[in-house]
Backbone as JSON, one array per atom type, in Angstrom:
{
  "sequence": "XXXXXXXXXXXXXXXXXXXXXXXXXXXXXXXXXXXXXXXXXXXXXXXXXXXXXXXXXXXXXXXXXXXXXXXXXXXXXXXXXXXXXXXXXXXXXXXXXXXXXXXXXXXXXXXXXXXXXXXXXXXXXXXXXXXXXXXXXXXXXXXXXXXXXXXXXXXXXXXXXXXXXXXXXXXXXXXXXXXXXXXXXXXXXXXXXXXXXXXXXXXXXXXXXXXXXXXXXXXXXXXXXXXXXXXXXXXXXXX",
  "N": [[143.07, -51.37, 42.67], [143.74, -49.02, 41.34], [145.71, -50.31, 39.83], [144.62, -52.14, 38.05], [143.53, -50.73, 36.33], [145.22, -49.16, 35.3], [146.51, -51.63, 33.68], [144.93, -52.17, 32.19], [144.41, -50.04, 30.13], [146.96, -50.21, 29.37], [146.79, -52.33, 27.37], [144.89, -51.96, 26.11], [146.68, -50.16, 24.21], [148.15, -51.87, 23.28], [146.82, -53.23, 21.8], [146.25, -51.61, 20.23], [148.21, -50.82, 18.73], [149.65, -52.98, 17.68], [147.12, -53.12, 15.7], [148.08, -51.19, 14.0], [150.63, -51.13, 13.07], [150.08, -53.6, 11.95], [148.6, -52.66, 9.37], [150.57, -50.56, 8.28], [152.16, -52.05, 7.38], [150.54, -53.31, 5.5], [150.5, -50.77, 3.91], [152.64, -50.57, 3.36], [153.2, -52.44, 1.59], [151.81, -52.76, -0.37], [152.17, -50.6, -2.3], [154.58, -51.33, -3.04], [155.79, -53.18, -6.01], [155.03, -56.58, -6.95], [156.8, -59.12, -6.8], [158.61, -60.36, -9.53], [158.28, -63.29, -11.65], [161.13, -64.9, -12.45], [162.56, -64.76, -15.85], [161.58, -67.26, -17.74], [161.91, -69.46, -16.18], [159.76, -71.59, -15.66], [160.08, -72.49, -18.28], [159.91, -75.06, -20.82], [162.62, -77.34, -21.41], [164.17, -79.21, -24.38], [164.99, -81.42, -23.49], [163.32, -82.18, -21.3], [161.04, -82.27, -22.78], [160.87, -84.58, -24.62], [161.29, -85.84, -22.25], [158.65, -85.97, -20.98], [156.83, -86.63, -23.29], [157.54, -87.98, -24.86], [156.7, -90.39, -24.89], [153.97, -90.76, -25.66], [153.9, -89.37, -28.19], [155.14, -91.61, -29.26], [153.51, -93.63, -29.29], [151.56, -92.09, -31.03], [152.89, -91.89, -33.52], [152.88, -94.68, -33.95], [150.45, -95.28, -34.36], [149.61, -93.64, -36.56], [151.35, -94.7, -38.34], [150.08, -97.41, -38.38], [147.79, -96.93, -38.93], [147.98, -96.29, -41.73], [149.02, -98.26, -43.2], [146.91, -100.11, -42.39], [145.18, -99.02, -44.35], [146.44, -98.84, -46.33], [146.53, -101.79, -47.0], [143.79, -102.97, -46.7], [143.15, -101.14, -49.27], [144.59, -102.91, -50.89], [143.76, -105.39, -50.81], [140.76, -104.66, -51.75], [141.36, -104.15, -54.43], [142.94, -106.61, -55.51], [140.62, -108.03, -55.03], [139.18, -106.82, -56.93], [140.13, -106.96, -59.12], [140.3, -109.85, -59.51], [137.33, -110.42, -59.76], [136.9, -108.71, -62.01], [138.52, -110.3, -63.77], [137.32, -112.32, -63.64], [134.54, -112.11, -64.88], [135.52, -111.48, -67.34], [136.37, -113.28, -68.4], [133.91, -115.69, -68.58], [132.5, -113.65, -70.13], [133.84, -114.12, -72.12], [133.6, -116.79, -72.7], [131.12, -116.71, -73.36], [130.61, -115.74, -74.98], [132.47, -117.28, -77.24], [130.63, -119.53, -77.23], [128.26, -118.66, -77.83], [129.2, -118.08, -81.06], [130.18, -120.45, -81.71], [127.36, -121.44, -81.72], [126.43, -119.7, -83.69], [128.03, -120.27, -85.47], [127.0, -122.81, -86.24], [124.34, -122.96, -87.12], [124.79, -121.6, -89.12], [126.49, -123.76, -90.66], [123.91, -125.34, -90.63], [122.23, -124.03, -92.41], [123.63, -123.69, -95.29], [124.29, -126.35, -95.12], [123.33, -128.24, -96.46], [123.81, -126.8, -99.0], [126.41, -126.71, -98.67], [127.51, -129.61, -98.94], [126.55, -130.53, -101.03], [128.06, -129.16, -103.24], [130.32, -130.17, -102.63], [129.75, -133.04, -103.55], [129.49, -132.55, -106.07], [132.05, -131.66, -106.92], [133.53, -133.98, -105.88], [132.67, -135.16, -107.88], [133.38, -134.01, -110.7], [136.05, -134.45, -110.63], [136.72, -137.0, -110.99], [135.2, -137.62, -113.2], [137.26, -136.4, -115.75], [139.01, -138.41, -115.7], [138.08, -141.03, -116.38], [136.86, -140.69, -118.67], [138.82, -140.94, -120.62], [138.37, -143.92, -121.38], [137.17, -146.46, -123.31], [134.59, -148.01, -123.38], [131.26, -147.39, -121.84], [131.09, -149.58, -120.22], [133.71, -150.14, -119.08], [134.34, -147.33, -118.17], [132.23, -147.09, -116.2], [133.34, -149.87, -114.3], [135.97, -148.74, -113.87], [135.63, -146.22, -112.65], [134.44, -147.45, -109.99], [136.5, -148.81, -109.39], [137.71, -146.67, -108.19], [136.07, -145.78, -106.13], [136.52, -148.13, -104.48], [138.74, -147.8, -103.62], [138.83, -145.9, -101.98], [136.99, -146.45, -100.36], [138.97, -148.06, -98.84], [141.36, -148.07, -95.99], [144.01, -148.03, -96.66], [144.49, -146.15, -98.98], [143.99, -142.77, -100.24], [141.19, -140.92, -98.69], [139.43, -139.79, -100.25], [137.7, -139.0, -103.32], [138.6, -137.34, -104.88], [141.65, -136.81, -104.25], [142.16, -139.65, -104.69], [141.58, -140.38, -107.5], [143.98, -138.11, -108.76], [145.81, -139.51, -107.91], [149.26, -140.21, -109.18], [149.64, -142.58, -112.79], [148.27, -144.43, -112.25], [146.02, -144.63, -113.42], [144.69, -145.97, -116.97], [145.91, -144.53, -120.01], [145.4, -141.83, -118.42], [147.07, -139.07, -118.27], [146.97, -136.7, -116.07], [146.62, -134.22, -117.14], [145.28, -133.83, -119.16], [141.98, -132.4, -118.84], [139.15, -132.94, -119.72], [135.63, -133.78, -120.3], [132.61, -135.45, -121.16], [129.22, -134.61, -120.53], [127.93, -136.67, -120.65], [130.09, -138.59, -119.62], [130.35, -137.52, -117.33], [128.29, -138.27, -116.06], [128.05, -141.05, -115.73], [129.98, -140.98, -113.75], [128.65, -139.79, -111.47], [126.41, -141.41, -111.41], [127.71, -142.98, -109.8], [129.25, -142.32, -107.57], [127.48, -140.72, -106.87], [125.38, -142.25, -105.08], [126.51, -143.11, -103.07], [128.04, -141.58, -101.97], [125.84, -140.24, -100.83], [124.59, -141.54, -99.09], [125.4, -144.18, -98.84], [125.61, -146.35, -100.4], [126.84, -148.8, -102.38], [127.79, -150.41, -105.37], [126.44, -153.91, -106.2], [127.81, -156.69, -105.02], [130.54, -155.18, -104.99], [133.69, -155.05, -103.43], [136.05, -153.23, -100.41], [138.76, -154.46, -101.24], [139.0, -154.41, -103.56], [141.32, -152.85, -105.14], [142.95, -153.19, -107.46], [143.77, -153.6, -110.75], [142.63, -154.65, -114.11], [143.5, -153.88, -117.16], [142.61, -154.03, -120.92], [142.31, -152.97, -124.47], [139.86, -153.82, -124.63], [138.58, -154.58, -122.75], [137.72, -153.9, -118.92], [138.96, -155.09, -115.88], [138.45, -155.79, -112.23], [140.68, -156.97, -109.32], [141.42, -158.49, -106.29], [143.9, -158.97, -105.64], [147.44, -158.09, -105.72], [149.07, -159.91, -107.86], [148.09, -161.76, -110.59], [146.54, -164.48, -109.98], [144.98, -167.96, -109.23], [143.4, -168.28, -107.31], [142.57, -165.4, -106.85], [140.05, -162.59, -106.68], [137.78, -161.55, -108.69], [135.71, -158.6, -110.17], [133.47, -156.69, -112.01], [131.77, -153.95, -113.43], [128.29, -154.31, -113.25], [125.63, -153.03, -113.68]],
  "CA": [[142.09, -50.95, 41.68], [144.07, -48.23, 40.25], [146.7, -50.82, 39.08], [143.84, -53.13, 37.13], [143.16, -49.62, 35.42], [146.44, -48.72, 34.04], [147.09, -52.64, 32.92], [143.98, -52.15, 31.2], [144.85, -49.18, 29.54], [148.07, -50.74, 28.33], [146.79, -54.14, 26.55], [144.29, -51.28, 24.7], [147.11, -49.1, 23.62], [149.75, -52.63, 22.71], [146.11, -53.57, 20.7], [145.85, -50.65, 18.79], [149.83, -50.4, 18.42], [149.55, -54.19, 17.01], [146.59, -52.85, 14.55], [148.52, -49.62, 13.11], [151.95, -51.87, 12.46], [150.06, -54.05, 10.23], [148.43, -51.6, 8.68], [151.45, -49.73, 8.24], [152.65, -53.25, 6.75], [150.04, -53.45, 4.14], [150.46, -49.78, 3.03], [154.0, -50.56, 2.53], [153.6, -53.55, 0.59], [151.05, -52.1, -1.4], [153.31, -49.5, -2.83], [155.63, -51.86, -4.11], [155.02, -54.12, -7.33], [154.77, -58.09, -6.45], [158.05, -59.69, -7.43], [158.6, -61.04, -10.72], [158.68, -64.55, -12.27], [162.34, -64.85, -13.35], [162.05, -65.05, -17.25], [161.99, -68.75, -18.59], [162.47, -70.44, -15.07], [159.02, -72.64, -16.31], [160.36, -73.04, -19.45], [160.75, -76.45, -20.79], [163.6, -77.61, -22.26], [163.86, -80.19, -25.59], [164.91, -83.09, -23.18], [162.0, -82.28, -20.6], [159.52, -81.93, -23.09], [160.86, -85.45, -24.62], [160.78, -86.84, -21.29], [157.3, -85.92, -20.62], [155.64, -86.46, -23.84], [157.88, -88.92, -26.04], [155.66, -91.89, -25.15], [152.82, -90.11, -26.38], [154.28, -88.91, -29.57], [155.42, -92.17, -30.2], [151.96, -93.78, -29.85], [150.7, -91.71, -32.45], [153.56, -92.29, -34.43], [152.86, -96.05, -34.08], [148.91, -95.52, -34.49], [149.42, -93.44, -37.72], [151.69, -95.88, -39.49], [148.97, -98.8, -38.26], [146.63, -96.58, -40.2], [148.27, -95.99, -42.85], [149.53, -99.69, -43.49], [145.31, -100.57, -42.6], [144.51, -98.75, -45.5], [146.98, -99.51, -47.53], [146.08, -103.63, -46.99], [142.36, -102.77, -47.18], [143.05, -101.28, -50.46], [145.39, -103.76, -51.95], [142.59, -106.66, -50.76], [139.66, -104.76, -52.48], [141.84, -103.97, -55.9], [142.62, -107.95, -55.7], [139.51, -108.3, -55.52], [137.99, -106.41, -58.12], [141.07, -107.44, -60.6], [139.5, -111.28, -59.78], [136.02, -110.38, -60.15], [136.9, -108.57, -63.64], [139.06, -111.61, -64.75], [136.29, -114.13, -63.35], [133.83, -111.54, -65.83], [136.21, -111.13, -68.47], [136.75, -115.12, -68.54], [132.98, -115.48, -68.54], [132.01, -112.92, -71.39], [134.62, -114.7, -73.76], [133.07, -118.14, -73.16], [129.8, -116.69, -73.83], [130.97, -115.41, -77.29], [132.79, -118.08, -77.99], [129.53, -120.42, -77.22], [127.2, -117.49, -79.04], [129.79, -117.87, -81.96], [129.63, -122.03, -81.89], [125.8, -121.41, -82.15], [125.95, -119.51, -85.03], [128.46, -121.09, -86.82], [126.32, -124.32, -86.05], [123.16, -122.13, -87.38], [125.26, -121.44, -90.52], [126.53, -125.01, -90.88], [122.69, -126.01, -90.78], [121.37, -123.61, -92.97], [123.93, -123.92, -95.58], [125.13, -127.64, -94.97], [122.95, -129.23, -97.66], [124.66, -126.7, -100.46], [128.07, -127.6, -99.12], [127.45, -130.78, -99.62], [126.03, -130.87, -102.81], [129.32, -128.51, -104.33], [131.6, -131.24, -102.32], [129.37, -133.84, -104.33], [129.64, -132.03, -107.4], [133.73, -131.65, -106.86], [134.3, -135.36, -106.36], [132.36, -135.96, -109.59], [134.16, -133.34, -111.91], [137.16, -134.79, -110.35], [136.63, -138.35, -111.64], [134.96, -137.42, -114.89], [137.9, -136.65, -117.05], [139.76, -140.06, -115.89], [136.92, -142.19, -116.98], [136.69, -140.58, -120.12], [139.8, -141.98, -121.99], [138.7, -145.37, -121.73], [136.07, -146.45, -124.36], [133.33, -148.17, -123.18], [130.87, -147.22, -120.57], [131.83, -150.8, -119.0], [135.0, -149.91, -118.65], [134.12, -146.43, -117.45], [132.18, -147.96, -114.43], [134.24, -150.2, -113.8], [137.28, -148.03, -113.14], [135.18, -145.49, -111.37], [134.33, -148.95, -108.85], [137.8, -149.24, -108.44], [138.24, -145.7, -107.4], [135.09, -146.2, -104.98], [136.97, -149.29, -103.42], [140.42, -147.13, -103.11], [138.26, -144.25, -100.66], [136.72, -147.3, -98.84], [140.03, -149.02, -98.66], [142.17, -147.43, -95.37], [145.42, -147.99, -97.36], [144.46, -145.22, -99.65], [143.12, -141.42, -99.76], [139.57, -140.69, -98.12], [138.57, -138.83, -100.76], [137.57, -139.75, -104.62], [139.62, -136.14, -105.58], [143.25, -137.63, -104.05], [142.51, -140.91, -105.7], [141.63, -139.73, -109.39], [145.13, -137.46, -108.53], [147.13, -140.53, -107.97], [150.04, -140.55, -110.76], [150.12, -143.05, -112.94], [147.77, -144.97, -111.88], [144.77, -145.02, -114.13], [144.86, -146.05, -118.32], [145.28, -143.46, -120.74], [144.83, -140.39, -118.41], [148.26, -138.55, -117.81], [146.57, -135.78, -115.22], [146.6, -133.14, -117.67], [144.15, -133.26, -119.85], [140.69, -132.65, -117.75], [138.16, -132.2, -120.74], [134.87, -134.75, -120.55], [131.14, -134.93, -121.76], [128.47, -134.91, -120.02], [127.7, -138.95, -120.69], [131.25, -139.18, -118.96], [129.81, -137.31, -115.99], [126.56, -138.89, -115.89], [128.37, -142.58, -115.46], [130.92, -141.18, -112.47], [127.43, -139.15, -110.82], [125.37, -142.78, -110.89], [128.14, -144.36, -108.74], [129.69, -141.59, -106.6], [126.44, -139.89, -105.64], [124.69, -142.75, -103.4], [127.79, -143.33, -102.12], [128.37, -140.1, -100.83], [125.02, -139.36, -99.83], [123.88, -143.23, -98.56], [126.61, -145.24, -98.51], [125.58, -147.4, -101.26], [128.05, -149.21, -103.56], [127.7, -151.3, -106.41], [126.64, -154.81, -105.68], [129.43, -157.27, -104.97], [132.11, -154.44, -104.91], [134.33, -153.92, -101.62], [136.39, -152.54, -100.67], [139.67, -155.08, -101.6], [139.14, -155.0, -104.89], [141.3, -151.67, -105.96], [143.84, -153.76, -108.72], [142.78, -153.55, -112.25], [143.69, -154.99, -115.32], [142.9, -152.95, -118.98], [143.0, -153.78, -122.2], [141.8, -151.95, -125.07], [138.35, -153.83, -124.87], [138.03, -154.53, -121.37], [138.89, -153.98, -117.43], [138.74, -156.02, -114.51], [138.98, -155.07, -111.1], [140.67, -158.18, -108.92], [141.72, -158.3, -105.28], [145.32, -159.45, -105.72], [148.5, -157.49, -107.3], [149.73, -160.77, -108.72], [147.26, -162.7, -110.74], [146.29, -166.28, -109.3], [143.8, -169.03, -109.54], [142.63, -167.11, -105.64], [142.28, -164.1, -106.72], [138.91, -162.61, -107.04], [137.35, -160.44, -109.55], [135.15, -157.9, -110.71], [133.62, -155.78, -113.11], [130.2, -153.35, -113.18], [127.06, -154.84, -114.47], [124.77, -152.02, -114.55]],
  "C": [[142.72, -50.09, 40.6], [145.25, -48.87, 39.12], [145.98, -51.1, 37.89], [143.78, -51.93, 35.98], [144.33, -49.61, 34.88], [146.97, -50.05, 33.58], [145.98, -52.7, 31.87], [144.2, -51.62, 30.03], [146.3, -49.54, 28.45], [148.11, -51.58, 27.77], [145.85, -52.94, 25.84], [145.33, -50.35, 24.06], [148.24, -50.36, 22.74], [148.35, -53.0, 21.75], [146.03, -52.92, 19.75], [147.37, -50.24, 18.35], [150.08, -51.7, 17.6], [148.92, -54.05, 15.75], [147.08, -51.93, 13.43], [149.29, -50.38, 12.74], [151.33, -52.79, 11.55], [149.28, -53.67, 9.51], [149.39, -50.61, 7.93], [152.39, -51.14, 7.24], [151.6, -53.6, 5.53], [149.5, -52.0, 3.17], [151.58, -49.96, 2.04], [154.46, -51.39, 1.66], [152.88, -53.31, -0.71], [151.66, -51.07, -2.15], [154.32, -49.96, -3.46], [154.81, -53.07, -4.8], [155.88, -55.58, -6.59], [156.13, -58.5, -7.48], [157.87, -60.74, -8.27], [158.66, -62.21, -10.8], [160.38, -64.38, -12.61], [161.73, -65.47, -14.69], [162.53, -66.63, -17.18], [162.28, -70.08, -17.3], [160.8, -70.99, -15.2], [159.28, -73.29, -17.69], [160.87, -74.19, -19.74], [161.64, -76.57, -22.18], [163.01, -79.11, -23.6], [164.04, -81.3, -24.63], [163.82, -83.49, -22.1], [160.99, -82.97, -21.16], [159.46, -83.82, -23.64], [160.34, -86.51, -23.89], [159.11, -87.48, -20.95], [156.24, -86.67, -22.28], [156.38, -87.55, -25.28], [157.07, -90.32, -26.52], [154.59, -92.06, -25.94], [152.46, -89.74, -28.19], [154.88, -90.25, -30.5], [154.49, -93.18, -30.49], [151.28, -93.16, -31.0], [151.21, -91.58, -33.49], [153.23, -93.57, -35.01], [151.49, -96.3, -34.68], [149.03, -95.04, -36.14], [149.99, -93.93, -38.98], [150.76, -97.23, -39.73], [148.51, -98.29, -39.49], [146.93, -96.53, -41.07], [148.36, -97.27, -44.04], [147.83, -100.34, -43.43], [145.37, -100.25, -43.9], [145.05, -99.51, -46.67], [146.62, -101.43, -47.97], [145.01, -103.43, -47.25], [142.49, -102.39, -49.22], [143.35, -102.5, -51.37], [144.49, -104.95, -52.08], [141.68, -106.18, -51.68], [140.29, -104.75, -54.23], [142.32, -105.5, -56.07], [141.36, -108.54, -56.34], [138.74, -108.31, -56.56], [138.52, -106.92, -59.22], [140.24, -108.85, -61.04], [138.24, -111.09, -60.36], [135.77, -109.69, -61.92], [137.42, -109.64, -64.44], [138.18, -112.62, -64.84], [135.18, -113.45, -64.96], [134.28, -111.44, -67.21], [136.33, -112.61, -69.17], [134.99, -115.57, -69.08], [132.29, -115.03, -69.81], [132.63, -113.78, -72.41], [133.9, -116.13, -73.58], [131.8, -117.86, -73.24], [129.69, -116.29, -75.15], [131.42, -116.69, -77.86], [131.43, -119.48, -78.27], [128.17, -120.06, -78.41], [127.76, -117.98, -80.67], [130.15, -119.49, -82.55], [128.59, -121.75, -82.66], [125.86, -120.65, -83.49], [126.85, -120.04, -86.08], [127.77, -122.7, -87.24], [124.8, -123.97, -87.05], [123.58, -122.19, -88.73], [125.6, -122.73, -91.53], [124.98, -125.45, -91.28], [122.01, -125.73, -92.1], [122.5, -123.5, -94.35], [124.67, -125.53, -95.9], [124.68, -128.31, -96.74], [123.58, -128.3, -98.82], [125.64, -126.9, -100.21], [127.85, -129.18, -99.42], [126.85, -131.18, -100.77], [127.45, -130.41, -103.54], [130.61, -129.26, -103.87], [131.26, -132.51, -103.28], [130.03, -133.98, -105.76], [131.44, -132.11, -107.93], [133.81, -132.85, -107.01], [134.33, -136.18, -108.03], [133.35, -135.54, -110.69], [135.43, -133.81, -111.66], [137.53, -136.32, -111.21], [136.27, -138.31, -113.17], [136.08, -137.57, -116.01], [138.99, -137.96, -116.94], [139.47, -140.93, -116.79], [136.85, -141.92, -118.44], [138.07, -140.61, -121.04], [139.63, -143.28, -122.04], [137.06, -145.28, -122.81], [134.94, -146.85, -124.42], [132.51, -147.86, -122.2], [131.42, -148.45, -119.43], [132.98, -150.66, -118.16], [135.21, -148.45, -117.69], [133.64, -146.55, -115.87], [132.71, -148.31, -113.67], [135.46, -149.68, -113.33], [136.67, -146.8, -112.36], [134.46, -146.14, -109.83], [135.08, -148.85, -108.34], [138.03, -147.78, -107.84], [137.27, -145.76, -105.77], [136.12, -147.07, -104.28], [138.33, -148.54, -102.75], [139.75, -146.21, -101.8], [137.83, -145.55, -99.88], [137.81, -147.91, -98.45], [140.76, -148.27, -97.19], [143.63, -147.27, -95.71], [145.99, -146.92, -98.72], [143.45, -144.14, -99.33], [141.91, -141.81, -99.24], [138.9, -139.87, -99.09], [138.88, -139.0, -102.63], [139.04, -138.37, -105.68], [141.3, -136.71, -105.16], [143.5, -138.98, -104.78], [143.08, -140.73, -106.86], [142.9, -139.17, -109.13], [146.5, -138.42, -108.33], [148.35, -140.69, -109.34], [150.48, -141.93, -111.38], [149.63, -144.29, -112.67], [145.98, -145.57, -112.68], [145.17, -144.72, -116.14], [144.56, -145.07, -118.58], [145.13, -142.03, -120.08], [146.12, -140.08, -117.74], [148.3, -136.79, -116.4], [146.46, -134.26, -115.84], [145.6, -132.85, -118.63], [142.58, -133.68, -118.95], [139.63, -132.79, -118.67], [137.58, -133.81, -120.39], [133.61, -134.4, -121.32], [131.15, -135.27, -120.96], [128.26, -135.85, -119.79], [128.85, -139.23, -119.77], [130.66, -138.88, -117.3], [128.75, -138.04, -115.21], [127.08, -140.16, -114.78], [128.97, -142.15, -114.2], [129.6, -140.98, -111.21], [126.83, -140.62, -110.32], [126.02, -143.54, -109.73], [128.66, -143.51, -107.4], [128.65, -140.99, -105.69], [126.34, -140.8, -104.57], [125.7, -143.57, -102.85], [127.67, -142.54, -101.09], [127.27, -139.58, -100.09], [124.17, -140.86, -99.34], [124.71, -144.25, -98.05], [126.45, -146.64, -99.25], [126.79, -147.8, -102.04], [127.66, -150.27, -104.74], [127.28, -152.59, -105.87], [128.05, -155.85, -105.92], [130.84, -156.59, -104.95], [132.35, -154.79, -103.38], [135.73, -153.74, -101.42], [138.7, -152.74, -100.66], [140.04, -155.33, -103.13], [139.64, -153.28, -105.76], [142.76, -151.76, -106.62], [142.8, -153.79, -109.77], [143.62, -154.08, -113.36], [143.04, -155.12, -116.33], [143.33, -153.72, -119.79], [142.19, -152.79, -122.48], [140.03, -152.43, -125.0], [137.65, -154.15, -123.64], [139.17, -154.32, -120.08], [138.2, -154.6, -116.63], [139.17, -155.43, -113.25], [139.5, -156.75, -110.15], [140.98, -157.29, -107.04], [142.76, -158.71, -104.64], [146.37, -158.7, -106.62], [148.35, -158.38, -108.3], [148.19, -161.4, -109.19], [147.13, -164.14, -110.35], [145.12, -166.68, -109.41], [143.27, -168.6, -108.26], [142.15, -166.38, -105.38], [140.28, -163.71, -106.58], [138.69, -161.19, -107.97], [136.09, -159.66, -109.67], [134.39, -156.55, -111.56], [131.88, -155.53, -113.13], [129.43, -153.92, -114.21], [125.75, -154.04, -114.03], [123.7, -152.29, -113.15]]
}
């Protein structure tokens, strides 16, 4: 009995000799400061940080040239674009002027036509007038303003009674320099040139083979052969 007692006694004195030692172990640790980090032993280096994070960096290298190169193509497509859509507009406006600018020169043509053609009338006449008037009789006057008629219908000569009359050398008596007529001279070229020019009439029996002539002082003939021959054919204005 008295043993059980003093083994007793000595598991409560090794318990409370167990509790004081670590007690006595967290005074003494408490009293000193908690041991340092060494400086820089987390610190990452340039080829770490590479390692870890180059992939990353070069994804958003790769993403922000995409973008950049997007934009840039997006732009360059819409400034295409708009260049076309101003050229298609620009193309557009000018054929609407130039159509606008038809129309009114067509407007102007209309509403002026009949006085150009009266002062083109008027031109062919004054043009012929002072020819006609060196020969001496109205007959003869006619008649060689016939033959100029047949020369404009002819395709082997001018289209126009002003290049005829201008021919050198070619009509009696008038050397291209002196222009001076009367009125009576005008009258006779007017009766045959007007409803020509504004009808398409001609003399009867003229046409437009018959632009040889052959003057004297008291008459002219118009034939339809240089050479004279028993073939030929003739004629001369009868009023």
């Amino acid at each position: 009995m008295e043993e059980m007692i003093a083994s007793a006694r000595d598991m409560i004195r090794f318990g409370e000799w167990a509790t004081a030692e670590e007690m006595f172990s967290e005074e003494e640790n408490a009293g000193k400061e908690a041991p340092r980090r060494k400086r820089g032993a987390h610190a990452m280096n340039k080829e770490t940080f590479l390692r870890r994070y180059g992939i990353l960096l070069i994804g958003a290298a790769a993403f922000t040239i995409y973008t950049l190169l997007l934009i840039a193509g997006v732009q360059y497509r819409t400034e295409k674009r708009v260049r076309a859509e101003m050229a298609e507009y620009y193309q557009q406006q000018l054929a609407d002027y130039h159509e606008q600018r038809q129309q009114e020169q067509a407007a102007e043509y209309f509403l002026s036509g009949e006085a150009s053609r009266e002062a083109f009338i008027n031109q062919e006449i004054d043009t012929v007038a002072p020819v006609i008037a060196k020969l001496s009789t109205d007959a003869q006057k006619a008649t060689e303003t016939s033959c100029m008629l047949a020369r404009v219908m002819n395709p082997s000569y001018p289209n126009s009674f002003q290049e005829v009359a201008e021919q050198p050398q070619q009509w009696p008596l008038y050397d291209g320099k002196d222009k001076t007529y009367s009125q009576h001279d005008r009258d006779i070229a007017e009766s045959i040139l007007r409803p020509y020019l504004e009808s398409g009439m001609i003399p009867s029996g003229l046409t437009q083979d018959m632009v040889y002539a052959s003057w004297s002082q008291n008459d002219l003939v118009l034939r339809d052969r240089w050479e004279a021959s028993s073939t030929m054919n003739t004629w001369r204005y009868q009023g």
